[in-house]
N, C-alpha and C positions, 0 to 999 in steps of 0.2 A: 406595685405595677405588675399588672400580668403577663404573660409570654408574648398572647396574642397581642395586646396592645404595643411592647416592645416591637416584634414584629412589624406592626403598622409604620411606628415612628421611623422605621429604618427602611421602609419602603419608601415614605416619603420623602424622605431626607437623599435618599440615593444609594445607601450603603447597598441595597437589597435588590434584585428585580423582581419585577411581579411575578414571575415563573416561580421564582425561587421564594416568596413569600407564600405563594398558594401551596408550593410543599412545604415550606415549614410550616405555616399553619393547620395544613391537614395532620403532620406528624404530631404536632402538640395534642390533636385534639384525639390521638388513638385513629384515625383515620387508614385505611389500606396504604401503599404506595407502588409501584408499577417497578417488578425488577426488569422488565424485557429485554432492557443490554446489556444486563449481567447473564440473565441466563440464558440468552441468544450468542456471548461471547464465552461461555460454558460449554454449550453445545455444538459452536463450529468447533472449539478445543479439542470435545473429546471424538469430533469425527477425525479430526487428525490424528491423536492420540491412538484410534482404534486402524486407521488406516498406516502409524507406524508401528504398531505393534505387528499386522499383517506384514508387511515387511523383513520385520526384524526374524519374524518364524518363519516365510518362506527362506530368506538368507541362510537359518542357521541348518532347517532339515529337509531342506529343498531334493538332497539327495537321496534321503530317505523317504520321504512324500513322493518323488518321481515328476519329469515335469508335467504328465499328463492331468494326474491330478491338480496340480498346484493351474496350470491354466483353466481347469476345468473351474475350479474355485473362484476365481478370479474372472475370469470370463462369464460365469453365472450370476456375481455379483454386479460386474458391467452391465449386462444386459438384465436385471432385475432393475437398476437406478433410472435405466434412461427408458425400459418400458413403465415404469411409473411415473416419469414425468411427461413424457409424451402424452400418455394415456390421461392426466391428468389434468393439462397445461389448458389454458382456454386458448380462444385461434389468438393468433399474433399480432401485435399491434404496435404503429411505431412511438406511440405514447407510454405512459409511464403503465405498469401495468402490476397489479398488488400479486403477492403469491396466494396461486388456489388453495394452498391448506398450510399447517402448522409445520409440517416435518416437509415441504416440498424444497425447499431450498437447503437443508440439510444431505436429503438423499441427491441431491441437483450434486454438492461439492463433492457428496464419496463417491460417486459416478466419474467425477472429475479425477482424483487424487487415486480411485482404482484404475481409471486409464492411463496413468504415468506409470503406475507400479509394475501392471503389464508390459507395458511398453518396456518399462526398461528390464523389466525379466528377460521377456522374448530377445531381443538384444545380447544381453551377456551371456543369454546361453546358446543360441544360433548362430550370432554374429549375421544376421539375415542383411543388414545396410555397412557390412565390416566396418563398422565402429564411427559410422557417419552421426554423430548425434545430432549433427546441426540439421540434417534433414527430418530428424522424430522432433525435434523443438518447432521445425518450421509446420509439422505438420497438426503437432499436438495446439500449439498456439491458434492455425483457422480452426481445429474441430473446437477450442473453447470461445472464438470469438462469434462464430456461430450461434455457440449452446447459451451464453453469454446474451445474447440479443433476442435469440430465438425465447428463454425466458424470463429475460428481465433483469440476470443478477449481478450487481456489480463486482462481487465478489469473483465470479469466476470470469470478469473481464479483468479484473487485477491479475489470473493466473495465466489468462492470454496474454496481458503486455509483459508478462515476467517471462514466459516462453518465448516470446520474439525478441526479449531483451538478451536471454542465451541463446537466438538464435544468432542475432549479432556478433557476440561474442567469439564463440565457436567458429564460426565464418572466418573471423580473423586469424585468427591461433590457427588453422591451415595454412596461412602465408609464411615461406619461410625467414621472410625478413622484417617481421613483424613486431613493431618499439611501443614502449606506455603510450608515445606521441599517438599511436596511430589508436591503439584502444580509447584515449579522450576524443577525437577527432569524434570517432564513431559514437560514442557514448553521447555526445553533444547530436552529432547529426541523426538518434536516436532519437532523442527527446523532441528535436524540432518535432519529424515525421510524425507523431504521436501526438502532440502537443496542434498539429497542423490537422491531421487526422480528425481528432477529438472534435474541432471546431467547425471543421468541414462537415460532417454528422449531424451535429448539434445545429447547425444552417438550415439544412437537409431536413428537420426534422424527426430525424433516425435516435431515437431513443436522447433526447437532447438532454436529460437528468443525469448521461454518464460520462458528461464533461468533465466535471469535476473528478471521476476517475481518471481520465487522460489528462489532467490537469496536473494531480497532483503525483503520476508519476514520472510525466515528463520532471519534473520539476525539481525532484530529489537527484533523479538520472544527472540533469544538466550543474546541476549545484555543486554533485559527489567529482564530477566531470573536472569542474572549472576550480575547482578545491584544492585535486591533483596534482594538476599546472601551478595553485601557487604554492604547494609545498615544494615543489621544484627548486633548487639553490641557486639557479641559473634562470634566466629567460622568466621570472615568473612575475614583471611587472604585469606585461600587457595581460596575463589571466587574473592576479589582482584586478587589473581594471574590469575585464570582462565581469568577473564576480561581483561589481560593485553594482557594475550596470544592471546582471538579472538580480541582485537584491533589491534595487530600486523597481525594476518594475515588478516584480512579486508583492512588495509594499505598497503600490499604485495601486495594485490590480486588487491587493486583499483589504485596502480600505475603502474601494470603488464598491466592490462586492457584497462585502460583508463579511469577508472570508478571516477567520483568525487565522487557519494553519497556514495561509500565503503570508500574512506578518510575521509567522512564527518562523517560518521556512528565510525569512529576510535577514530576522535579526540574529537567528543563531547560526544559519550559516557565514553569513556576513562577519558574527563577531568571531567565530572559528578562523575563518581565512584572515582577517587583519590582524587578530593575536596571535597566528604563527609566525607573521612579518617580525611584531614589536618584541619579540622572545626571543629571537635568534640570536642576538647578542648580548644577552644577559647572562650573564655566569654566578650569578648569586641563587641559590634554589629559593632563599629566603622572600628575595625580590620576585622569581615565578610564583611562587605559592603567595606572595602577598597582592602582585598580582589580579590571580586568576581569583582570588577573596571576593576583592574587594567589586570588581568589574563583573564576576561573575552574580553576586548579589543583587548589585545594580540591573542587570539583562532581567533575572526573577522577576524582581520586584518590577518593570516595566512591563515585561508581561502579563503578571498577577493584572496589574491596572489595565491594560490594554483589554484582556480576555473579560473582565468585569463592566465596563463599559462596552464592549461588543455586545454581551446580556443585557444588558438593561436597554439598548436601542434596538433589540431585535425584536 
């Protein structure tokens, strides 16, 4: 029996999805195969990689470089990224909208990641907002929510909600009587706004493909949030509950969808937060480690099958 024939048998049968039969059959047969998100998750890598290196040399000889030079550098490379995308960009659109070349959304993130680096140079060394970060996160967040829509990339909307997510943050830590209670509070009433945000947009018409960005980091936000409360030793029935409830509709929502990372986002944070409950009073390491074995196996293996039948019905 031959490859390809085996192949066939296991498409039929279910084991396989067609997606995943037409690559392994192309690979049996010497066929090309498409690295694109290897070497598109390569490539954002080493723009970061080169954007902390730049970093790590302005830190160490910033005083020897001087800052005129060091902004001059950095400021030519700002204005080098966003006059080539500009200049590049086709006019704007509230549809989904492909990138005009191969390296435009690469130069789009160092554009992004040199204007934080600036930002926080200018800062530690002028003291120009004395030490207000939460006002450069609020502001850094609209200039990427902007750049974000203005080109299409959801990637630099992830660094916009991560910027208003410290801008949150920050905001708090200025009160002087400020408890974990109040950082969940906010972390939670974070995720709504964004989560609410996101959907409102998506209505609208406003780029409606980057739902699923506002989606999924309300989502983490609210989880990590409701997680806190139940590791609480005290008070943490009613955030068990709450946790149960957005596990359920995560799981709603990601088999209504389509969505695997909304099942995934159910069951491991869900099995996180109930296995800190049923461990609290176990004094055997033996019993935690056999445990988290045996339970932890079982979570795998339901995902393996969940994510395998997500393929084959998509």
């Amino acid at each position: 029996m031959t490859i390809l024939t085996r192949l066939e048998q296991w498409k039929e049968q279910g084991i396989i999805s067609p997606e995943q039969h037409t690559l392994l059959a192309g690979l049996s047969r010497g066929e090309p195969f498409s690295l694109f998100l290897e070497l598109n998750v390569l490539l954002y890598a080493g723009v970061l990689a080169f954007v902390a290196g730049l970093g790590w040399t302005i830190s160490t000889w910033s005083e020897q470089l001087g800052d005129v030079l060091v902004l001059a550098i950095l400021s030519t490379i700002l204005a080098a990224c966003f006059w080539y995308c500009f200049s590049r960009a086709p006019a704007w659109t509230p549809a989904e909208t492909p990138s005009p070349s191969l390296v435009f959304d690469y130069v789009l993130y160092l554009g992004c990641l040199t204007w934080s680096l600036e930002i926080a140079y200018i800062e530690n060394r002028f003291h120009l907002l004395s030490g207000e970060w939460d006002l450069y996160l609020l502001a850094t967040a609209g200039l990427f929510f902007f750049l974000a829509y203005r080109f299409d990339n959801r990637f630099v909307l992830s660094l916009a909600l991560s910027s208003l997510a410290g801008w949150f943050g920050l905001t708090i830590s200025h009160w002087p009587s400020h408890q974990d209670a109040e950082y969940r509070q906010y972390a939670i009433l974070y995720s709504l706004v964004v989560g609410a945000a996101g959907a409102i947009l998506q209505r609208r018409g406003l780029k409606p493909h980057f739902l699923g960005a506002y989606l999924n980091i309300a989502a983490n936000v609210l989880f990590w949030a409701l997680l806190s409360g139940v590791f609480n030793r005290e008070g943490y029935a009613v955030w068990l509950l709450a946790l149960l409830v957005a596990c359920g509709a995560s799981l709603a929502w990601g088999l209504a969808r389509r969505q695997f990372a909304f099942v995934a986002y159910a069951a491991v944070y869900g099995y996180v937060g109930v296995s800190s409950i049923l461990i609290r009073n176990m004094n055997s390491e033996t019993a935690v480690l056999g445990y988290f074995f045996i339970t932890g196996v079982t979570m795998l293996v339901m995902l393996v099958v969940i994510a395998r039948r997500f393929s084959r019905e998509s």
